[in-house]
C-alpha positions in Angstrom: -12.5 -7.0 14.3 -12.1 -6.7 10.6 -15.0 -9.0 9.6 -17.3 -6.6 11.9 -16.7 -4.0 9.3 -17.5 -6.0 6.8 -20.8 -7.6 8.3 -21.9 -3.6 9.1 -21.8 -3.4 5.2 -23.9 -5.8 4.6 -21.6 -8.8 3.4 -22.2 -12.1 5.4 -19.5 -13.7 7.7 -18.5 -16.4 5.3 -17.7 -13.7 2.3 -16.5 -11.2 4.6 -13.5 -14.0 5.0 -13.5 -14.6 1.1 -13.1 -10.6 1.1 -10.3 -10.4 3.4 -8.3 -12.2 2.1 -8.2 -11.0 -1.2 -7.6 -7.4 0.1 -4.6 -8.8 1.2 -4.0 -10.3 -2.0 -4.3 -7.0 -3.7 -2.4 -4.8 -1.2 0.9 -6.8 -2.3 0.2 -4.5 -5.7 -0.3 -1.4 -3.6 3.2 -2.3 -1.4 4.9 -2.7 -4.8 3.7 0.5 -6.2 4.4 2.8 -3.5 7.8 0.4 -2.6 9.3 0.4 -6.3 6.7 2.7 -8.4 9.0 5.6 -7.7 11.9 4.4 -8.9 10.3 2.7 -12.3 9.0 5.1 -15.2 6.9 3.4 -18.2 6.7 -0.4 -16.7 4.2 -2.9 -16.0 3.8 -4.0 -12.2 3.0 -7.6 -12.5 1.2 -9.2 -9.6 1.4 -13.3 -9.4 -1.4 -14.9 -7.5 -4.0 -17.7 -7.1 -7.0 -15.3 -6.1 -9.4 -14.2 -9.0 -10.7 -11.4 -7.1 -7.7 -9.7 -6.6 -6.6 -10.2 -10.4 -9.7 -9.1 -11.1 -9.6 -5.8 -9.0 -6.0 -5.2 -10.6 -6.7 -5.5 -14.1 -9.7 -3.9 -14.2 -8.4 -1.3 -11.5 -11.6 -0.9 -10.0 -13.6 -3.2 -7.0 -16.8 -3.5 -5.3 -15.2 -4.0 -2.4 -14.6 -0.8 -0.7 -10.7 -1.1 0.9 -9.7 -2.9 -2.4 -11.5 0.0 -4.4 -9.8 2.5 -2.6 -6.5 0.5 -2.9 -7.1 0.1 -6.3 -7.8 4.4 -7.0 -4.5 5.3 -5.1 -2.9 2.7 -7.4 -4.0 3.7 -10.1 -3.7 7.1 -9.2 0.0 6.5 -8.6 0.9 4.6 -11.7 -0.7 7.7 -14.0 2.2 10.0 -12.6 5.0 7.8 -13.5 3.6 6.3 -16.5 3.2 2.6 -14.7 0.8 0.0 -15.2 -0.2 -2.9 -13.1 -1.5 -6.1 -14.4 -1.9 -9.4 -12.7 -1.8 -13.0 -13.8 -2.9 -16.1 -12.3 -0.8 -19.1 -11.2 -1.6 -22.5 -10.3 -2.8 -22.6 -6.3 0.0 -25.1 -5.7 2.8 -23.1 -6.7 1.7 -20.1 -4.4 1.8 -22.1 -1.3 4.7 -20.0 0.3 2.5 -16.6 -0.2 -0.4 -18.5 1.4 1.0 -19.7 3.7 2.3 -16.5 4.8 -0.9 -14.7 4.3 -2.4 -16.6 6.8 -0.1 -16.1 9.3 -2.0 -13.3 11.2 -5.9 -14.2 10.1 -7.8 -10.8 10.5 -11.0 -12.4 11.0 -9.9 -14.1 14.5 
């Protein structure tokens, strides 16, 4: 169980959730540059969402987190060969009920 791994690092059960689910918020960045970063030379990734932690972790390409840190280096990593950037902006919760919907689909902490 995924929130197993996150209690064995210390983080309690209620922020292991939090945590989860904006990994999954930030690997939509990771799918899009590995998915279209190849194909795209000097361009900005831009990343729409209604989680400040992931927006956080993509702007300032770094995380506490561990997975979202590591997502966050190969992104980063990525983008330097191509000449990419990723940025992402915030929208309002109730215009990204389709992508959390979706997101919830499969809970990982179940």
């Amino acid at each position: 169980m995924v929130t197993n791994l996150f209690r064995a690092w210390g983080m309690p059960e209620n922020r292991a959730q939090v945590g989860i689910i904006a990994v999954y918020e930030a690997f939509a960045m990771a799918l899009v540059t590995y998915g279209w970063g190849n194909y795209l030379s000097h361009a900005i990734l831009l990343d729409l969402q209604d989680n400040s932690n992931a927006q956080s972790w993509i702007n300032k390409v770094k995380a506490r987190n561990y997975t979202a840190g590591l997502v966050m280096l190969a992104c980063a990593r990525r983008w330097g060969l191509r000449g990419n950037r990723g940025e992402s902006e915030r929208i309002n919760t109730d215009d990204n009920t389709i992508a959390d919907s979706l997101s919830r689909l499969f809970p990982a902490w179940r």
